[in-house]
C-alpha positions in Angstrom: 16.2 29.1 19.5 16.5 27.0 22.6 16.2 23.6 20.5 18.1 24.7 17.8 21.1 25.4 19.9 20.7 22.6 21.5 20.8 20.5 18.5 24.2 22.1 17.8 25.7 21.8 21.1 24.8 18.1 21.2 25.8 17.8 17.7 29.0 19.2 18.2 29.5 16.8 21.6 29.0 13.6 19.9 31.8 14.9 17.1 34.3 15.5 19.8 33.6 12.1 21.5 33.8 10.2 17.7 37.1 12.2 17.3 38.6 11.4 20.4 37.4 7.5 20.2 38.9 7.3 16.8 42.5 8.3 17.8 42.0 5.4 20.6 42.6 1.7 20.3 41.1 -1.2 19.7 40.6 0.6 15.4 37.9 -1.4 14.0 38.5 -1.4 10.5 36.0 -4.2 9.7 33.4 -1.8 10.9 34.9 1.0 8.7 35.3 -1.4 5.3 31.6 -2.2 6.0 30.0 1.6 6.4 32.6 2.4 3.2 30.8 -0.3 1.0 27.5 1.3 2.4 28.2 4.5 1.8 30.4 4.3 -1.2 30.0 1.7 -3.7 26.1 1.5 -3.2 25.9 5.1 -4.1 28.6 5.2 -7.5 25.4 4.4 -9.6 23.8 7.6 -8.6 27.0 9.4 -8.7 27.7 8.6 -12.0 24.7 9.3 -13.2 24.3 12.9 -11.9 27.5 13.6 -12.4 26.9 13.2 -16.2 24.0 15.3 -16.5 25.6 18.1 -14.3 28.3 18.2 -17.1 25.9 18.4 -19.7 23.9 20.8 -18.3 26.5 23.0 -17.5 28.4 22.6 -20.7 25.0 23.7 -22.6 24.2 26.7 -20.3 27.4 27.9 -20.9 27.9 27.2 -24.4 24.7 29.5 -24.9 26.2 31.9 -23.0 29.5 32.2 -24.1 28.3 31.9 -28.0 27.0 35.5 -27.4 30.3 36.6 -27.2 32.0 34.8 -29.2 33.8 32.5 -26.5 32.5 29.1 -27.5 36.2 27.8 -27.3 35.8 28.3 -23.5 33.5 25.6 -22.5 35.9 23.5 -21.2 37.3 25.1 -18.3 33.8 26.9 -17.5 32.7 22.9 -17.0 35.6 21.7 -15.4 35.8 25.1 -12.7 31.7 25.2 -12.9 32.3 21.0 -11.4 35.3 20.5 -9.4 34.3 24.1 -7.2 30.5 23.8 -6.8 29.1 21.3 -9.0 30.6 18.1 -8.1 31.0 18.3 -4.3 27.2 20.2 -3.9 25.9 17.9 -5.8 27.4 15.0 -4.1 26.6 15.8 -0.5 22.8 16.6 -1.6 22.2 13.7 -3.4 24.3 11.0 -1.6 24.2 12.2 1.5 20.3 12.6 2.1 20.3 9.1 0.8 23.2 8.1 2.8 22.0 10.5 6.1 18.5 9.3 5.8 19.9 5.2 6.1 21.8 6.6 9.2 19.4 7.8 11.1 16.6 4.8 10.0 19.5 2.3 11.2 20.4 3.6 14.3 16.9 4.8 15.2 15.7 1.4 14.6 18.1 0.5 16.9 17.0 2.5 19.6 13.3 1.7 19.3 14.6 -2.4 19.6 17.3 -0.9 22.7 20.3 -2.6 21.3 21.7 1.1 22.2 20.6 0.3 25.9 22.4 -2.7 25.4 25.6 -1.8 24.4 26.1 0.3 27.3 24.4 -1.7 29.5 27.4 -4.6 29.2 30.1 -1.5 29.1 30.7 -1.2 25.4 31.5 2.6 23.6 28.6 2.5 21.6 30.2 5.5 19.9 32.8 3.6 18.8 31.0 0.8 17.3 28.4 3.1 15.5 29.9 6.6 14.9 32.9 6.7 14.6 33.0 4.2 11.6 30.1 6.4 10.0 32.1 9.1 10.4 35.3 8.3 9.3 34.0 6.1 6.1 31.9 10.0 5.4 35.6 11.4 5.2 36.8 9.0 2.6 34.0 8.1 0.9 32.7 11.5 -0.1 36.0 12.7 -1.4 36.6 9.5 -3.6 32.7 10.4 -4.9 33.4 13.7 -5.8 36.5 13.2 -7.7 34.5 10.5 -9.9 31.5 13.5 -10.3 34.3 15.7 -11.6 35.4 12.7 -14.2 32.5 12.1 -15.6 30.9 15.7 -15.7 33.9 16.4 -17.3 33.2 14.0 -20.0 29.5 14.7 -20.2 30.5 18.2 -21.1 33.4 17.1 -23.4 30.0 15.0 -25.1 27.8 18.9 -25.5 31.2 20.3 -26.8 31.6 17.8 -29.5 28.6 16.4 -30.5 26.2 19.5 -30.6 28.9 22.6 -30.8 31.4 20.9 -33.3 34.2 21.5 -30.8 37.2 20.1 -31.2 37.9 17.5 -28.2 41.9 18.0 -28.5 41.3 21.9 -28.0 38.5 21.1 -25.2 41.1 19.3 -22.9 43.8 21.6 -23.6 41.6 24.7 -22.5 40.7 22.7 -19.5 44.6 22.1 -18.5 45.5 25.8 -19.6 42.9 27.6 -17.6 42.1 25.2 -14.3 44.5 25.2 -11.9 45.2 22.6 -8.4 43.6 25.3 -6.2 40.5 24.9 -8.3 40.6 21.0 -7.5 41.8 21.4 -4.4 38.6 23.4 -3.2 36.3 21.0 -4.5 37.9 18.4 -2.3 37.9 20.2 0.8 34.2 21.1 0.9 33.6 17.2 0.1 35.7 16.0 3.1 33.8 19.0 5.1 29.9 17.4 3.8 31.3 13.6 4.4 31.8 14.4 8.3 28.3 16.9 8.7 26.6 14.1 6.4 27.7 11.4 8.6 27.2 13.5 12.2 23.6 14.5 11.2 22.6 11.0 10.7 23.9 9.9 13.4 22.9 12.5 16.1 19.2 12.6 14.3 19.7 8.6 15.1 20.8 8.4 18.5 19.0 11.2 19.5 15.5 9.5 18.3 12.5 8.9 20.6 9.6 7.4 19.7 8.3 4.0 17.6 8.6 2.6 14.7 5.4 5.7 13.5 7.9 8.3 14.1 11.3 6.7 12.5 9.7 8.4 8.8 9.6 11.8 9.6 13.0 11.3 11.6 14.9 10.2 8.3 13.0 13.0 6.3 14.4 15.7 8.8 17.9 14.4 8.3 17.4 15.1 5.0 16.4 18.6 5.5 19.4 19.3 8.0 21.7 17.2 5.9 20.3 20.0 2.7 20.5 23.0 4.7 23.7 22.4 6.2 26.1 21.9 3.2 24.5 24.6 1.4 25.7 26.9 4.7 28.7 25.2 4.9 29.4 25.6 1.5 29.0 29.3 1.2 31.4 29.4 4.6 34.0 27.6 2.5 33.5 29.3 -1.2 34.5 32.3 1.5 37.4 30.5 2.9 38.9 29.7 -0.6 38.6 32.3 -2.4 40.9 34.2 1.2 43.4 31.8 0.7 
C-alpha cells in the first residue's frame, strides 16, 4: 500500500510541476511538433486499422442481436454510440498508448541509465520542461485527434456489415446515425480521450524518470507502463462513463 501510494503521490507531483512549467515561458513548440509526430502520425496506421475492425465487430454483434427483434434498421446508431462512447476512445488509449507509454518510458529511462537526466540539471536546465511537458501536452492533442479518426472509420467499417452482409440501405444507415446520436454522445468520447492522452503520457514519463537500474531492467520497466497505462484508463474510464451520464 505504501508503494502504491507512493506511486500516485509522485505521479501526481510531476503533473503539477508539467502543468505549472507549461503555462511558463520560454514554450518550446519544436519540442511539442516533435513528440506530436511521435505520438500521432506514427500511430494513424494502427488506429485506422483497429478502428475498422471495432466497427465491424460491433456492427455484426449487434446486427445479430437486434435481428431477434426485429430492429435490424438500428445498426447505425448502436455503432456510432457503441464507438464514439467506449469504443473509440478505449480502444485508442489501450492500443496507442501502451505503444506510445512503453516508448516513453524506454526513452527517458535510457536516458537515465546514460545520465543525460543528471546532466540537464547539473548545468541548471528544467529537465521537466524539456521532457514532460512536451509529452504531456502532445498526449492532450494527439489522443483526441486519434479518437475522432477511430470514430470515422468504425463508422464506416460498420456502414461496410450494414450493407454488404445485412442488405441495408446506406442512405437509411446515416440517417439513423444523425436521428438517434446526439453531441453529448461525441462529446463524451472526446473527454475520456483528452483524460487517457495526459495519464498515458504521465505514466510513461514518471515510470521513466523514476527508473533505476541498467539497460537488464529497462524491459520489464516498459512492460509495467503498459500494465499501469491498461489498468488505469479502464478505472478512469468507468469514473468518467459515471461523470457523463450525471451531467
Amino acid at each position: 500500500m505504501r508503494r502504491f501510494f507512493g506511486y500516485l503521490g509522485g505521479s501526481a507531483l510531476l503533473a503539477w510541476q508539467a502543468l505549472r512549467e507549461a503555462l511558463l515561458p520560454p514554450y518550446r513548440l519544436s519540442l511539442l511538433v516533435a513528440q506530436i509526430h511521435a505520438m500521432g502520425a506514427l500511430s494513424l496506421v494502427l488506429t485506422v486499422i483497429a478502428g475498422l475492425f471495432a466497427g465491424m465487430v460491433v456492427a455484426l454483434q449487434g446486427a445479430h442481436e437486434l435481428e431477434r427483434f426485429g430492429a435490424i434498421l438500428y445498426i447505425g446508431p448502436t455503432v456510432a454510440r457503441s464507438m464514439v462512447r467506449e469504443a473509440a476512445p478505449v480502444m485508442t488509449a489501450l492500443l496507442v498508448g501502451g505503444k506510445v507509454g512503453a516508448g516513453i518510458t524506454a526513452e527517458l529511462g535510457a536516458m537515465m541509465v546514460t545520465e543525460q537526466v543528471d546532466a540537464l540539471r547539473a548545468i541548471g536546465a528544467n529537465y521537466v520542461k524539456f521532457l514532460v511537458v512536451p509529452r504531456l501536452l502532445a498526449g492532450l492533442v494527439v489522443f483526441p485527434l486519434l479518437t475522432i479518426i477511430a470514430n470515422v472509420v468504425g463508422i464506416i467499417g460498420g456502414l461496410l456489415v450494414a450493407v454488404f452482409q445485412f442488405r441495408l440501405d446506406y442512405v437509411l444507415y446515416w440517417n439513423t446515425i444523425f436521428d438517434f446520436t446526439t453531441f453529448q454522445d461525441y462529446l463524451s468520447g472526446i473527454g475520456k480521450s483528452v483524460v487517457f492522452g495526459f495519464l498515458v503520457a504521465l505514466a510513461g514519463c514518471y515510470q521513466g524518470l523514476t527508473f533505476e537500474g541498467g539497460s537488464t531492467e529497462l524491459g520489464h520497466a516498459t512492460t509495467g507502463t503498459v500494465v499501469v497505462i491498461g489498468i488505469a484508463v479502464l478505472v478512469a474510464d468507468y469514473l468518467l462513463t459515471q461523470l457523463f451520464f450525471l451531467l
